[in-house]
TORKOL-4160 file (C-alpha; in steps of 0.2 Angstrom, whole numbers, padded with zeros to 4 digits, m for minus):
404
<pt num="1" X="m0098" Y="m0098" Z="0021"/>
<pt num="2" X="m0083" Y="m0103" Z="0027"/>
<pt num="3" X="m0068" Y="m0094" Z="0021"/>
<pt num="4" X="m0049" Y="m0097" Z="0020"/>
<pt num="5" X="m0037" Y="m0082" Z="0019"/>
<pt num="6" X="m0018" Y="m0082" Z="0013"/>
<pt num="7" X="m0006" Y="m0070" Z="0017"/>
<pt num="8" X="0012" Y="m0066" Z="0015"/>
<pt num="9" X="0016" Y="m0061" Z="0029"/>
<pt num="10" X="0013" Y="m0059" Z="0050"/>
<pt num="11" X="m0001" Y="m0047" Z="0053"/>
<pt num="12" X="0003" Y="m0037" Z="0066"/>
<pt num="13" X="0011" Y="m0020" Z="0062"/>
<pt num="14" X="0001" Y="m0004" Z="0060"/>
<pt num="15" X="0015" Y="0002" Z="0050"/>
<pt num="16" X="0013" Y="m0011" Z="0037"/>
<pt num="17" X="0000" Y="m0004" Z="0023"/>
<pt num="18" X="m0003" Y="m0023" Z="0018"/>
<pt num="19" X="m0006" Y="m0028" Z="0036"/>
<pt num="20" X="m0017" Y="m0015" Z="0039"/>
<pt num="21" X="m0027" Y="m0017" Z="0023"/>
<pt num="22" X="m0027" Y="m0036" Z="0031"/>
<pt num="23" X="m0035" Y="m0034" Z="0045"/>
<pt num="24" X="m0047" Y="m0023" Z="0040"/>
<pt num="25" X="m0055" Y="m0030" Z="0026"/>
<pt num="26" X="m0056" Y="m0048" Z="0034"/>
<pt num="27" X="m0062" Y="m0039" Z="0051"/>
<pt num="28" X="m0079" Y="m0039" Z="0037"/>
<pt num="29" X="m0079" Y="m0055" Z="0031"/>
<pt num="30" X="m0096" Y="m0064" Z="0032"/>
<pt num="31" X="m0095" Y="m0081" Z="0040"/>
<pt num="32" X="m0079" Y="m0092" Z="0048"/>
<pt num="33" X="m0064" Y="m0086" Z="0042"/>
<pt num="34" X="m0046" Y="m0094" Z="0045"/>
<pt num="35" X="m0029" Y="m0088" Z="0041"/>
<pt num="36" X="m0013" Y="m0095" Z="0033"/>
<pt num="37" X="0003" Y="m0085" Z="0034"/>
<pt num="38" X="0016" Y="m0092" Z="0020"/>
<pt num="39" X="0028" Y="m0079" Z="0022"/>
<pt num="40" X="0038" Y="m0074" Z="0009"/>
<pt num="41" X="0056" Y="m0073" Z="0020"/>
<pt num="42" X="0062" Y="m0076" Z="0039"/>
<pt num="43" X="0052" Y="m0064" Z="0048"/>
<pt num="44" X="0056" Y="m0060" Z="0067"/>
<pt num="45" X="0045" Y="m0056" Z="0080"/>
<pt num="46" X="0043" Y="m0037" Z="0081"/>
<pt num="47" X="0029" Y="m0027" Z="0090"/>
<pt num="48" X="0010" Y="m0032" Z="0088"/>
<pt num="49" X="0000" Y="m0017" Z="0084"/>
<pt num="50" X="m0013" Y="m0025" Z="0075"/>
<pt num="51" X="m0023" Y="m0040" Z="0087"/>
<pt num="52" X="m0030" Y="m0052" Z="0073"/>
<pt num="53" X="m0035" Y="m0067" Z="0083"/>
<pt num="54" X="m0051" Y="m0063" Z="0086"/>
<pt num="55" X="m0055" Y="m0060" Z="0067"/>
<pt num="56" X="m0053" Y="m0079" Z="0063"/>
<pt num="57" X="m0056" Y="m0095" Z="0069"/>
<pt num="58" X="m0039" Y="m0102" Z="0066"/>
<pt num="59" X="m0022" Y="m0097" Z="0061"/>
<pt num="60" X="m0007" Y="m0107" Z="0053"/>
<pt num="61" X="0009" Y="m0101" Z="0049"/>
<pt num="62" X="0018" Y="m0110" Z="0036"/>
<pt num="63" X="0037" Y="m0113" Z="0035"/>
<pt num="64" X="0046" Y="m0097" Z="0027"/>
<pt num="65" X="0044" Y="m0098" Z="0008"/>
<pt num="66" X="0058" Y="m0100" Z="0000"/>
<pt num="67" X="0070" Y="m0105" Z="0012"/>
<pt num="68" X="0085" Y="m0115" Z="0004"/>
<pt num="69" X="0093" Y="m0114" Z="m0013"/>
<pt num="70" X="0083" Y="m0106" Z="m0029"/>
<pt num="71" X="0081" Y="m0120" Z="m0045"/>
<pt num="72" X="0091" Y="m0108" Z="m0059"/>
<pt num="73" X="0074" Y="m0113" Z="m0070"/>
<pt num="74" X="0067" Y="m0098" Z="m0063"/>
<pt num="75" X="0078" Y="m0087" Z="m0076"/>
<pt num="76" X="0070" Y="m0095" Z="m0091"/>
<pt num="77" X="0051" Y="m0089" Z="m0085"/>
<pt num="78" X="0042" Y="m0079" Z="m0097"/>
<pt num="79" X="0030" Y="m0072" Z="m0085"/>
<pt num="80" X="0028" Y="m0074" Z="m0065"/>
<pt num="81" X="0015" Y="m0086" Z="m0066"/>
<pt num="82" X="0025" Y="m0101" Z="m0056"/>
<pt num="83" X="0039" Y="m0092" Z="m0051"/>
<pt num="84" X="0036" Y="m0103" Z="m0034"/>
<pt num="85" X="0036" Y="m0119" Z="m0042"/>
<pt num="86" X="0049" Y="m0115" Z="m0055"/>
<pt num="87" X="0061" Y="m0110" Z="m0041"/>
<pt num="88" X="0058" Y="m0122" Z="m0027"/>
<pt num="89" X="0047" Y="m0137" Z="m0033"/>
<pt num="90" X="0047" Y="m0146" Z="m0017"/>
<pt num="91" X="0043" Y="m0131" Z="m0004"/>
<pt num="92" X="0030" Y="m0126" Z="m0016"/>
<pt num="93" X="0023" Y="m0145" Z="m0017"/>
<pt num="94" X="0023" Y="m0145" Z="0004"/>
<pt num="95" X="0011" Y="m0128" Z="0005"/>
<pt num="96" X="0001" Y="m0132" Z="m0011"/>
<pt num="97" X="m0003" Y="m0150" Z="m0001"/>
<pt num="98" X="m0005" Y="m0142" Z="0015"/>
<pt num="99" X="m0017" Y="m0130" Z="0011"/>
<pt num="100" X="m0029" Y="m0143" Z="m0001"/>
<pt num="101" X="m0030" Y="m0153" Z="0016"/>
<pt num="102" X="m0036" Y="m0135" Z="0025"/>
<pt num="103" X="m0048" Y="m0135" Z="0014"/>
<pt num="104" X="m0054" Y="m0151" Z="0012"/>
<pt num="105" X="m0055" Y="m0154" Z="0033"/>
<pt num="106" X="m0063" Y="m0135" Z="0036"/>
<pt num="107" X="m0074" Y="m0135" Z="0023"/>
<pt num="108" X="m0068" Y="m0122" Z="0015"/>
<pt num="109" X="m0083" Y="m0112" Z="0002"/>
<pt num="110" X="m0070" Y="m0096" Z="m0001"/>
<pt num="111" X="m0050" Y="m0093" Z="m0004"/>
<pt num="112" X="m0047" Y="m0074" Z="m0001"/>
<pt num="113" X="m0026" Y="m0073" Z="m0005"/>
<pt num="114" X="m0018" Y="m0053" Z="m0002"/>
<pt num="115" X="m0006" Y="m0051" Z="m0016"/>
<pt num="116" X="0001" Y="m0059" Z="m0031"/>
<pt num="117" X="0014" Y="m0068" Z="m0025"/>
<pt num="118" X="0001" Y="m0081" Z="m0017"/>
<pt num="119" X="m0009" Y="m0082" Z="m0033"/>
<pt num="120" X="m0001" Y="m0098" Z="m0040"/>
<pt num="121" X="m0003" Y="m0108" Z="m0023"/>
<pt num="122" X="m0021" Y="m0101" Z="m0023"/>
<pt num="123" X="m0027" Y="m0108" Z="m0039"/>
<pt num="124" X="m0023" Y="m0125" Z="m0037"/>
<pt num="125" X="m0037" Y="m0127" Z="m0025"/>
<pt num="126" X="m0052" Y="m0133" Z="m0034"/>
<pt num="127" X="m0070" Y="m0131" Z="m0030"/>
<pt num="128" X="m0069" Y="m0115" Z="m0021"/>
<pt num="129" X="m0073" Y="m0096" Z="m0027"/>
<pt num="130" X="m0056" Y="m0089" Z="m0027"/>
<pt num="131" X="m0054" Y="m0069" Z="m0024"/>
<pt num="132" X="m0037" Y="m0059" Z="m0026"/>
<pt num="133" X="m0034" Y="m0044" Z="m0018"/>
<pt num="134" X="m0020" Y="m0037" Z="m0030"/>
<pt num="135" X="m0018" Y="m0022" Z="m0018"/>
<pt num="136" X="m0007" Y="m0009" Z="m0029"/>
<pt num="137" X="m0002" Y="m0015" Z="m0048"/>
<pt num="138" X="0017" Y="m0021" Z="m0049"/>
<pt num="139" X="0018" Y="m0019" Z="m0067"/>
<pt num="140" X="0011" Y="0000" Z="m0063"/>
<pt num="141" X="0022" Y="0004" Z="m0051"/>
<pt num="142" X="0036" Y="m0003" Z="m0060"/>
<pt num="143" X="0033" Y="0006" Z="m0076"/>
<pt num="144" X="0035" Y="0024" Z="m0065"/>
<pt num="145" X="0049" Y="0019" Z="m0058"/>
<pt num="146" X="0058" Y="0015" Z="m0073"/>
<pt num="147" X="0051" Y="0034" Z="m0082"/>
<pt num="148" X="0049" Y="0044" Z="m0066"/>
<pt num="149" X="0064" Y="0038" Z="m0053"/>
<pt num="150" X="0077" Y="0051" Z="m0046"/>
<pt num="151" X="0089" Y="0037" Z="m0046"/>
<pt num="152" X="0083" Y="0028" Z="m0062"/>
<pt num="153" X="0091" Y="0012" Z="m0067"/>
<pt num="154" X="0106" Y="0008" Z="m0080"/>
<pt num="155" X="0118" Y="m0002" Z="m0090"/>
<pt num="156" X="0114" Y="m0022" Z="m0085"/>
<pt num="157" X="0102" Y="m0017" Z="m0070"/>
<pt num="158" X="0091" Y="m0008" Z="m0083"/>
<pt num="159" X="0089" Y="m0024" Z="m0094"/>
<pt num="160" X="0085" Y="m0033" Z="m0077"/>
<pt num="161" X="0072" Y="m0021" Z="m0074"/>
<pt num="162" X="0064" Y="m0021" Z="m0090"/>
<pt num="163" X="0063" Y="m0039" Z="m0092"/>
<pt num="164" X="0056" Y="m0040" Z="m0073"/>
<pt num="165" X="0044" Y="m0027" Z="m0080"/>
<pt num="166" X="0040" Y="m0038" Z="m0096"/>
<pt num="167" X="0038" Y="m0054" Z="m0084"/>
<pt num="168" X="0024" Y="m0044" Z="m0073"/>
<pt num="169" X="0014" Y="m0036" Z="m0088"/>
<pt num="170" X="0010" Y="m0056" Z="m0094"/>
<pt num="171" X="0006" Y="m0061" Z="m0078"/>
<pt num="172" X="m0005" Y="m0047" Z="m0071"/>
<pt num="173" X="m0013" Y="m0049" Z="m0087"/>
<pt num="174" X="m0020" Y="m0066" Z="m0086"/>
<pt num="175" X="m0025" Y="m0062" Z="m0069"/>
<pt num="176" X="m0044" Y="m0059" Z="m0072"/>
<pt num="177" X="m0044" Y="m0077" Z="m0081"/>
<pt num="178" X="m0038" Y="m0086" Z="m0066"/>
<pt num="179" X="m0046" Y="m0078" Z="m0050"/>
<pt num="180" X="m0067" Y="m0078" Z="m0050"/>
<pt num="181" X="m0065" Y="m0061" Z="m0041"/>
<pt num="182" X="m0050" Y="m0049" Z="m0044"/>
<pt num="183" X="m0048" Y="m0032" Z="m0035"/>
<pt num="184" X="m0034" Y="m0018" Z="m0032"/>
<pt num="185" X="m0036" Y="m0004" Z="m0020"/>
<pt num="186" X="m0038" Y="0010" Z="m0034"/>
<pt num="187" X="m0046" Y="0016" Z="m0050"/>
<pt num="188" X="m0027" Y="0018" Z="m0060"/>
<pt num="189" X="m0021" Y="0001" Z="m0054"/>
<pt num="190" X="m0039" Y="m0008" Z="m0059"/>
<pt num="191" X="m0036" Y="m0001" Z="m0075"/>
<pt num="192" X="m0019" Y="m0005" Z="m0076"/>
<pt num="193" X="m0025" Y="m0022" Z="m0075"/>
<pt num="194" X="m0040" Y="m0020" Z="m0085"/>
<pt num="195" X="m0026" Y="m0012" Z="m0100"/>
<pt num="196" X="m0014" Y="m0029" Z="m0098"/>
<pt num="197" X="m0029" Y="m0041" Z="m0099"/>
<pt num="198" X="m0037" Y="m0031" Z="m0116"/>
<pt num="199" X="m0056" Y="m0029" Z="m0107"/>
<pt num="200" X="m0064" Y="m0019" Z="m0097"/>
<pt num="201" X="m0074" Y="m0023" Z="m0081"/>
<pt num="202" X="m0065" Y="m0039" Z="m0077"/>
<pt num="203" X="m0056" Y="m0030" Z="m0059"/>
<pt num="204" X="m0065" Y="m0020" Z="m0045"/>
<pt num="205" X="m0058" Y="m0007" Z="m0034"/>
<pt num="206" X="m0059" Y="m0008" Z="m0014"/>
<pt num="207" X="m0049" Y="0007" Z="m0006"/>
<pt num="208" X="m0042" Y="0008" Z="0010"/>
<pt num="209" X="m0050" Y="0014" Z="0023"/>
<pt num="210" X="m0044" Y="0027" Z="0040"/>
<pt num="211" X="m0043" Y="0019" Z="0056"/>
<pt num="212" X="m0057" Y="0024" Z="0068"/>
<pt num="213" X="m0044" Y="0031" Z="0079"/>
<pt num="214" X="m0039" Y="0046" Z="0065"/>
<pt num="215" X="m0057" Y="0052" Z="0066"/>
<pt num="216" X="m0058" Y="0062" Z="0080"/>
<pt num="217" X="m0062" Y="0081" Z="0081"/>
<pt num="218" X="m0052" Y="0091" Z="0072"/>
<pt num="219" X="m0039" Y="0097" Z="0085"/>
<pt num="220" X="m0030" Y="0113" Z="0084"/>
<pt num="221" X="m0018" Y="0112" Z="0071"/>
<pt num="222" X="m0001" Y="0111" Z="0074"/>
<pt num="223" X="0009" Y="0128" Z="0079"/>
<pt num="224" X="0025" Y="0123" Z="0071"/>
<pt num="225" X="0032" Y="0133" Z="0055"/>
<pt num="226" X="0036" Y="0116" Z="0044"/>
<pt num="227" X="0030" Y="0102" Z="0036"/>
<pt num="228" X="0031" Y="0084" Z="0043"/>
<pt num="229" X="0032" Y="0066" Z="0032"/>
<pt num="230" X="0029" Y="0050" Z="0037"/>
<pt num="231" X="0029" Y="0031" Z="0030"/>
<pt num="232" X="0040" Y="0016" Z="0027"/>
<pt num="233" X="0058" Y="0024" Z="0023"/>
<pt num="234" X="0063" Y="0008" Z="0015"/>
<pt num="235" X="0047" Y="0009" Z="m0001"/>
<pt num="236" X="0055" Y="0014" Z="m0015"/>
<pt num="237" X="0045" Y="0027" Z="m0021"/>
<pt num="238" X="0044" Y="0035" Z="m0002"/>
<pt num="239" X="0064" Y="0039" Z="m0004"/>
<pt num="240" X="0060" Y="0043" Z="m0021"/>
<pt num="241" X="0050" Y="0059" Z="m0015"/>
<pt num="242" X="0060" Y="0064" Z="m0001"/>
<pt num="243" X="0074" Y="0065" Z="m0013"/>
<pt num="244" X="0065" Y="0074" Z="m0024"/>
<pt num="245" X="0056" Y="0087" Z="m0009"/>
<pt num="246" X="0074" Y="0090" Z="m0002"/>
<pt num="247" X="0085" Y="0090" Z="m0015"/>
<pt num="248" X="0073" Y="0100" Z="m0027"/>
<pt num="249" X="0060" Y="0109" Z="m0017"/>
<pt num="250" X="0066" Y="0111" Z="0001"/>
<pt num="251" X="0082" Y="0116" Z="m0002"/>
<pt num="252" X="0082" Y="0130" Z="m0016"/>
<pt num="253" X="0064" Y="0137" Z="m0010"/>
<pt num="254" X="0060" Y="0134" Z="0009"/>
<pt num="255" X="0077" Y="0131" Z="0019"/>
<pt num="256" X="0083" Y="0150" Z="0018"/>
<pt num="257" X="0062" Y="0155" Z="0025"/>
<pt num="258" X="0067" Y="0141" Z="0040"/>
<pt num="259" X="0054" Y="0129" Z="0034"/>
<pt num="260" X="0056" Y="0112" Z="0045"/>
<pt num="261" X="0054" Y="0096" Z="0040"/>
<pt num="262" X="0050" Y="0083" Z="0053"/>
<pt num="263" X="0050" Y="0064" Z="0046"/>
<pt num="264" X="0042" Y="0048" Z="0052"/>
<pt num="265" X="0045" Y="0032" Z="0048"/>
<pt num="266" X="0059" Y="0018" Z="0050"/>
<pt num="267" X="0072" Y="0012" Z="0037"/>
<pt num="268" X="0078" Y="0030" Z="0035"/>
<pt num="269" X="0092" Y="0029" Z="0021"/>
<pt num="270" X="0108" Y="0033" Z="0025"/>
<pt num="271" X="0110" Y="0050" Z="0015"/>
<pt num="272" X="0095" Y="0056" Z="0023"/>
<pt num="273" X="0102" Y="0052" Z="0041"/>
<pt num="274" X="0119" Y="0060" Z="0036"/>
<pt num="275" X="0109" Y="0077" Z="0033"/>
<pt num="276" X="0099" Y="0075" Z="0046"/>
<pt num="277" X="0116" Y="0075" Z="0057"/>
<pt num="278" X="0120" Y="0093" Z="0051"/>
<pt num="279" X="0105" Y="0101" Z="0047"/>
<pt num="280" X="0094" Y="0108" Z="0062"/>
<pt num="281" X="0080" Y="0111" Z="0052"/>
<pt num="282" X="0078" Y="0091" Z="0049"/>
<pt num="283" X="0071" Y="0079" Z="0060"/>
<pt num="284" X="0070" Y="0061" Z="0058"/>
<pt num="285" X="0060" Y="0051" Z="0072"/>
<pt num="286" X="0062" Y="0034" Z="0067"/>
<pt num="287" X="0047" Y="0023" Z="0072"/>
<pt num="288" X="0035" Y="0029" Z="0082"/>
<pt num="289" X="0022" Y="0021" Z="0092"/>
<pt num="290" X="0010" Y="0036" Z="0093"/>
<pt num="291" X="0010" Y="0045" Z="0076"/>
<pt num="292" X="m0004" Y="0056" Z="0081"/>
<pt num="293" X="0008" Y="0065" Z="0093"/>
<pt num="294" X="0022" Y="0065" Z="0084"/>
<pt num="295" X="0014" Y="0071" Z="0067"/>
<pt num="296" X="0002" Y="0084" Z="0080"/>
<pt num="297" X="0014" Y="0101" Z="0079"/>
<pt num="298" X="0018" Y="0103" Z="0060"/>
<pt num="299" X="0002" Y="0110" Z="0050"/>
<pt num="300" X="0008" Y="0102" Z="0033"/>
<pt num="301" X="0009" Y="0086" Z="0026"/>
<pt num="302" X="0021" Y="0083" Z="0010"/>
<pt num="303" X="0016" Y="0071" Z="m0001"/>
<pt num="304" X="0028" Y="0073" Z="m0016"/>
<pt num="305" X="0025" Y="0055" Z="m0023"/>
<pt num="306" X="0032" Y="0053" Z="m0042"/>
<pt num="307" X="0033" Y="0035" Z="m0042"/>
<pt num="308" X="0024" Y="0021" Z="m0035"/>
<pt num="309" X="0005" Y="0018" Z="m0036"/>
<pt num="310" X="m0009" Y="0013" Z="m0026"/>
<pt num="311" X="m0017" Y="0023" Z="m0012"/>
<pt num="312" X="m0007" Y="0032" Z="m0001"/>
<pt num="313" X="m0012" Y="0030" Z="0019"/>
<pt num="314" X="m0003" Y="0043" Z="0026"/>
<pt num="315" X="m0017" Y="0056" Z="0015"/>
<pt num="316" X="m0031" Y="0049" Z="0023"/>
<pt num="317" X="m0024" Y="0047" Z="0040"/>
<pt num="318" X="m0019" Y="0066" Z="0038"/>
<pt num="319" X="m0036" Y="0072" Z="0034"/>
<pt num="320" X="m0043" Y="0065" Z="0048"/>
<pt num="321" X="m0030" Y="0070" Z="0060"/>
<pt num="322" X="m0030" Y="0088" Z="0054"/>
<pt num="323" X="m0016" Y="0090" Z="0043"/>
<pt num="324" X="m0016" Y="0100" Z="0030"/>
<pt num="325" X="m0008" Y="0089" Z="0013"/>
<pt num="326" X="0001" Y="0099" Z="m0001"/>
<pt num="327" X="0002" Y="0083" Z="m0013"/>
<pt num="328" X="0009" Y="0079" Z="m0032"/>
<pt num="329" X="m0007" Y="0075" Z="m0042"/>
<pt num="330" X="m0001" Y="0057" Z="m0043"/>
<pt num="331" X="0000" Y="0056" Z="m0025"/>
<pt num="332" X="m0018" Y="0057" Z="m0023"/>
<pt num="333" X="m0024" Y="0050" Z="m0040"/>
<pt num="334" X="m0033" Y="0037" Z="m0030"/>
<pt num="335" X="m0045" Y="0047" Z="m0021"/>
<pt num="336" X="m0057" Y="0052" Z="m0035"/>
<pt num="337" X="m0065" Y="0064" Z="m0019"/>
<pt num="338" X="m0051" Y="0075" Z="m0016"/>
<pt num="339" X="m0053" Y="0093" Z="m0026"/>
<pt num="340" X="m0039" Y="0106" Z="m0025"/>
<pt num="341" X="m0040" Y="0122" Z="m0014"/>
<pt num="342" X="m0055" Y="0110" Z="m0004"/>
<pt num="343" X="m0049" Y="0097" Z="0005"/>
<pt num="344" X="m0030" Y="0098" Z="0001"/>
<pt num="345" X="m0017" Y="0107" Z="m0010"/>
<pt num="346" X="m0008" Y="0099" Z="m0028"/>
<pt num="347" X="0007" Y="0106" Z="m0034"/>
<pt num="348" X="0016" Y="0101" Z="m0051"/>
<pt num="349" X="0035" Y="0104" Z="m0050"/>
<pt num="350" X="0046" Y="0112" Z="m0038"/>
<pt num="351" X="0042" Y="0128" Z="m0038"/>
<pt num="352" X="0025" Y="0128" Z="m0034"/>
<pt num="353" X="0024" Y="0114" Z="m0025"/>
<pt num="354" X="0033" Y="0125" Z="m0013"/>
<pt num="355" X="0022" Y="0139" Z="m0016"/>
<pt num="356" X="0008" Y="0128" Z="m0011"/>
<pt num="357" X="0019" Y="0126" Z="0006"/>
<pt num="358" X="0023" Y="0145" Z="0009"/>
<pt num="359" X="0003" Y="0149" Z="0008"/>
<pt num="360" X="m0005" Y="0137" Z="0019"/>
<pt num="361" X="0008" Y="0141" Z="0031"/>
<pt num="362" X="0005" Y="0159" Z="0030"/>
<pt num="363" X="m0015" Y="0158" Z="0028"/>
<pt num="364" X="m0022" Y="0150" Z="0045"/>
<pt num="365" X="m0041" Y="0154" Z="0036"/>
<pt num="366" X="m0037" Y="0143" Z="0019"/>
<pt num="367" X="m0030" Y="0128" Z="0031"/>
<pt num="368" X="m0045" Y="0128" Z="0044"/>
<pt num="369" X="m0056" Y="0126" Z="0028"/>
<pt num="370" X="m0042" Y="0113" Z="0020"/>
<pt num="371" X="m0042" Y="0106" Z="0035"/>
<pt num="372" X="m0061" Y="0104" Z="0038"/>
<pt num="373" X="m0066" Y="0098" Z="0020"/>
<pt num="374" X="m0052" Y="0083" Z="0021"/>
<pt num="375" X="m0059" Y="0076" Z="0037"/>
<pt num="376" X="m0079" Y="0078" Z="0030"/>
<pt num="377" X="m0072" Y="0067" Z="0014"/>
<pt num="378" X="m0063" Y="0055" Z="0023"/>
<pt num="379" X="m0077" Y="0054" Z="0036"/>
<pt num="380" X="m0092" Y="0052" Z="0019"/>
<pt num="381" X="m0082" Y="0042" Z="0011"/>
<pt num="382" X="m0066" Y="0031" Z="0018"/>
<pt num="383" X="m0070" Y="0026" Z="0038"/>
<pt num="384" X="m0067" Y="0006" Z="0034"/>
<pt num="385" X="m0085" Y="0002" Z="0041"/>
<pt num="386" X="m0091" Y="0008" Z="0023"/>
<pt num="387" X="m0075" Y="0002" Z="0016"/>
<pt num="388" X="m0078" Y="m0015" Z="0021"/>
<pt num="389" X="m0097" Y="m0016" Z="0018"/>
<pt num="390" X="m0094" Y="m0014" Z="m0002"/>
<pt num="391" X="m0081" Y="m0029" Z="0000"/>
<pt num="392" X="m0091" Y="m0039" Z="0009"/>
<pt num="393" X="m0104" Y="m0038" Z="m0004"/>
<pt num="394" X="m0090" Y="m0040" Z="m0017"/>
<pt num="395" X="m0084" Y="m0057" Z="m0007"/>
<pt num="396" X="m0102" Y="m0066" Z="m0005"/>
<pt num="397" X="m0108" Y="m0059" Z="m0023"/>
<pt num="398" X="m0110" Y="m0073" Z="m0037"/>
<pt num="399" X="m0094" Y="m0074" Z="m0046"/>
<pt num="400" X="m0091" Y="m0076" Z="m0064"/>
<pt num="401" X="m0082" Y="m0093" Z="m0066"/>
<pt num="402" X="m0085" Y="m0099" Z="m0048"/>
<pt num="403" X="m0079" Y="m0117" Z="m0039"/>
<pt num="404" X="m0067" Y="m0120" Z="m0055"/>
């Protein structure tokens, strides 16, 4: 089996949800694997936390797609199905060339692309089995944002949305007729899919897993009397819950007890870094190399996801390091595991969401048992060596339309 990969970006930051997911599930591919970055803008060279040489036999990155000047036929597109080729014919005729040659000269039996975006260069090779890894559902995700947003959308931006919105239901949709294999990395986006293509059992769900390095013994949890937040500060739905935790939870219910709030992660927005500037109980850290030690004195994780889809990493990665997570149902919809007042705590609405803070804090008995059913979870059923046995089997199965 000789298998040829495509992403849409450089794998190399462990702060990268998609990168990570990268690296992890082709670390399990059978066979010879090669890789081939078509990145989806400039990129520049950051820090490499994530070594991927040694998972494949070659790698080739492509010139930046779409460098240059944007066809205006991309407008008239009903659906996202060649948005590539609508918008820049020739770039996308160079990649779609390049790529039939890397096939033909390495033999290649399996096309593995991670996201939509590739999906149209993908199915013009012929003769392979082609397998998508949809990741989190676009149409999903979009669909919250547009209901659930603290800072929803209006007036001409609205109509952009929508019609973004309608572009994404028609090609996520047809998805399951144009890949042998289609997968997503949880039960709500597969069905998404499943709901947009009208049948059932035409898309697979592989979650993420927690890195080897989260599954330590528990330590002692952290001393600190706050609650600590970490991710990409520029994901939409990532501002959208700090938004919501401060503005709605933190401020009329925990900042007068002295709860803190400690957040992780780059891209900060700049009304957050403006209150951070004045309020002492807020922290921001910025990027951080070791999140372990950064995230190690606060007892709590907050996880007030309202928009967005998908599996969150920072839950997993909390229950193997031993922090407790008080979580919006939606936040954890795709673990099917977790069970409230077991392994973590859900909360619906301000209110008790923050009550849900105030007793974990207070109750070091109900957290060492929190703390202990999260980790036995993501240990049975998350460590990616598990994770990555089920795709394997999912990659080298017989497909249903394969080598078209």
């Amino acid at each position: 089996m000789r298998i040829l990969v495509l992403a849409s970006r450089r794998i190399a930051s462990r702060q990268s949800g998609y990168d990570l997911r990268v690296a992890h599930l082709c670390a399990h591919l059978p066979g010879e694997s090669h890789l081939v970055v078509i990145p989806l803008e400039e990129e520049t060279d950051g820090p490499v936390g994530i070594a991927v040489d040694p998972l494949f036999a070659s790698i080739e990155v492509l010139a930046a797609f779409p460098p240059g000047r944007e066809r205006p036929r991309r407008y008239l597109r009903a659906s996202n199905d060649h948005y590539m080729q609508l918008s820049r014919p020739g770039r996308f005729a160079e990649a779609r060339d390049r790529l039939r040659e890397i096939v033909a000269e390495k033999e290649i039996t399996h096309v593995v692309v991670f996201g939509v975006a590739l999906a149209e260069l993908a199915v013009t090779l012929e003769g392979v089995t082609t397998v998508l890894d949809v990741c989190d559902s676009g149409v999903l995700t979009a669909e919250r944002a547009l209901s659930g947003s603290a800072h929803p959308s209006r007036g001409l931006q609205l109509w952009k949305d929508r019609l973004a919105l309608r572009r994404k239901r028609a090609t996520e949709g047809s998805l399951p007729d144009r890949f042998d294999v289609v997968v997503t990395i949880s039960e709500p986006d597969t069905r998404a899919i499943e709901r947009l293509h009208g049948s059932r059992g035409v898309v697979r769900t592989i979650p993420n897993g927690v890195d080897d390095a989260f599954l330590t013994p528990l330590p002692e949890p952290g001393a600190r009397h706050g609650v600590v937040f970490w991710g990409n500060l520029g994901f939409a739905p990532n501002r959208d819950a700090l938004w919501f935790f401060l503005n709605e939870i933190w401020e009329p219910h925990l900042r007068d007890a002295g709860v803190e709030l400690c957040v992780v992660g780059p891209n900060a927005p700049s009304w957050l870094a403006q209150l951070a500037e004045h309020e002492p109980l807020i922290v921001l850290t910025g990027y951080v190399e070791d999140l372990r030690t950064a995230v190690a004195p606060y007892p709590v994780m907050i996880n007030p996801m309202r928009t967005g889809s998908g599996l969150k990493n920072k839950v997993l990665e909390a229950f193997g390091m031993g922090v407790v997570v008080v979580s919006t149902r939606l936040g954890v919809e795709a673990l099917p595991e977790v069970r409230d007042g077991v392994s973590l705590m859900t909360a619906e609405g301000p209110g008790a969401f923050a009550d849900a803070i105030r007793t974990v804090l207070k109750d070091p008995e109900l957290a060492d048992e929190l703390r202990a059913g999260a980790h036995r979870l993501v240990e049975e059923h998350y460590r990616w060596d598990a994770v990555g046995r089920r795709w394997a089997d999912l990659v080298t199965a017989s497909p249903r339309h394969a080598g078209r």
